[in-house]
C-alpha positions as CSV (number, residue, x, y, z in Angstrom):
1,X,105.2,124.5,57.7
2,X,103.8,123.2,60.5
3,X,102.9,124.9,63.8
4,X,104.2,124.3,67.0
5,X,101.0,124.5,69.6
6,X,101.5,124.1,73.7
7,X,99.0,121.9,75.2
8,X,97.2,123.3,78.1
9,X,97.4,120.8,80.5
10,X,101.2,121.0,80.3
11,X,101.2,124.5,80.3
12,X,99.5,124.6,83.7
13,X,100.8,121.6,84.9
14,X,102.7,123.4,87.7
15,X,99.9,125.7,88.7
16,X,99.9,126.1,92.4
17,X,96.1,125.4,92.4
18,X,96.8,122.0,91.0
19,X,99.2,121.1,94.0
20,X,98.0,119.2,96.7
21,X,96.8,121.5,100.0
22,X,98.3,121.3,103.3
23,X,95.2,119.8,104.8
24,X,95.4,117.0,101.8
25,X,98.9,116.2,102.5
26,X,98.2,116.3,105.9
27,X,95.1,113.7,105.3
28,X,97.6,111.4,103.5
29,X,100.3,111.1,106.1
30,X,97.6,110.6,108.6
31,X,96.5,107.4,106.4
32,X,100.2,106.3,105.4
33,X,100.5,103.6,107.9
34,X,96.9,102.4,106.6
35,X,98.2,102.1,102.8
36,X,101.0,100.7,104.1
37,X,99.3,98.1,106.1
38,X,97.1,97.3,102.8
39,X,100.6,97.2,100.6
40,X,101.7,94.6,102.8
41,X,98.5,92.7,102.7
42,X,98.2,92.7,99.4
43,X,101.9,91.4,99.0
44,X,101.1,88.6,101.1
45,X,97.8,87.5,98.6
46,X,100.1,88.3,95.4
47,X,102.6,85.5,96.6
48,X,100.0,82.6,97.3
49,X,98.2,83.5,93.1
50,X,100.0,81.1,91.4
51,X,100.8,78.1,94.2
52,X,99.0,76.6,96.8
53,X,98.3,78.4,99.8
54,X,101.1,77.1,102.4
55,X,100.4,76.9,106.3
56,X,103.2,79.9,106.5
57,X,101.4,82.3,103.9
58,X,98.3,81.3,105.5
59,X,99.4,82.8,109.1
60,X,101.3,85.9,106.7
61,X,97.9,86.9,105.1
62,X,96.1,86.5,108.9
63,X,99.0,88.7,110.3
64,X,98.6,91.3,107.5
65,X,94.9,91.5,108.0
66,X,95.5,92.0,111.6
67,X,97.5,95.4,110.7
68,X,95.2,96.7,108.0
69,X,92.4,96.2,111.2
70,X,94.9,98.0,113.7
71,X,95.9,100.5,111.3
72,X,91.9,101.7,110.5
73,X,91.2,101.5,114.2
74,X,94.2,103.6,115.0
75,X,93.0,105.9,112.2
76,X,89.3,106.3,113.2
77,X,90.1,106.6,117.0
78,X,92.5,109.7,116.1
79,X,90.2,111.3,113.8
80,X,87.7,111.2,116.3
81,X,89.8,112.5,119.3
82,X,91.0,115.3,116.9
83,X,86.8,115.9,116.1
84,X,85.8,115.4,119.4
85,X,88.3,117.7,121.2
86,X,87.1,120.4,118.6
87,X,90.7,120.8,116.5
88,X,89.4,119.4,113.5
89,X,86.1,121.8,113.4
């Protein structure tokens, strides 16, 4: 007869400790329009791996870079109005 054992991890799985925190979740839809940014850039270098770089792909990947930039800036000038103005702290 064999024995049936639980494996911890799946035991705890769906501890509240191992859930995300407000402040995490918080932190990630802050930076959601950063990943997304860098999903679309990526996208736009996926396409051009297996065919010569067109004129149109070229201006794609420029315009995609150009919203990964906006994106961080937009980012890092929040965060530090929110540290600056003492909300974060």
């Amino acid at each position: 007869m064999e024995h049936i054992v639980t494996v911890q991890e799946a035991v705890t799985a769906f501890e509240p400790w191992m859930e995300p925190t407000a402040a995490e979740l918080d932190a990630i839809e802050a930076e959601a329009p950063v990943i997304a940014a860098e999903v679309e850039l990526l996208d736009a270098l996926i396409m051009t791996l297996d065919r010569p770089v067109s004129e149109l792909d070229e201006r794609r990947i420029r315009r995609a870079r150009r919203r990964v930039l906006g994106a961080r800036r937009e980012l890092a000038n929040r965060s530090a109005t929110v540290s600056a103005s003492g909300v974060g702290a």
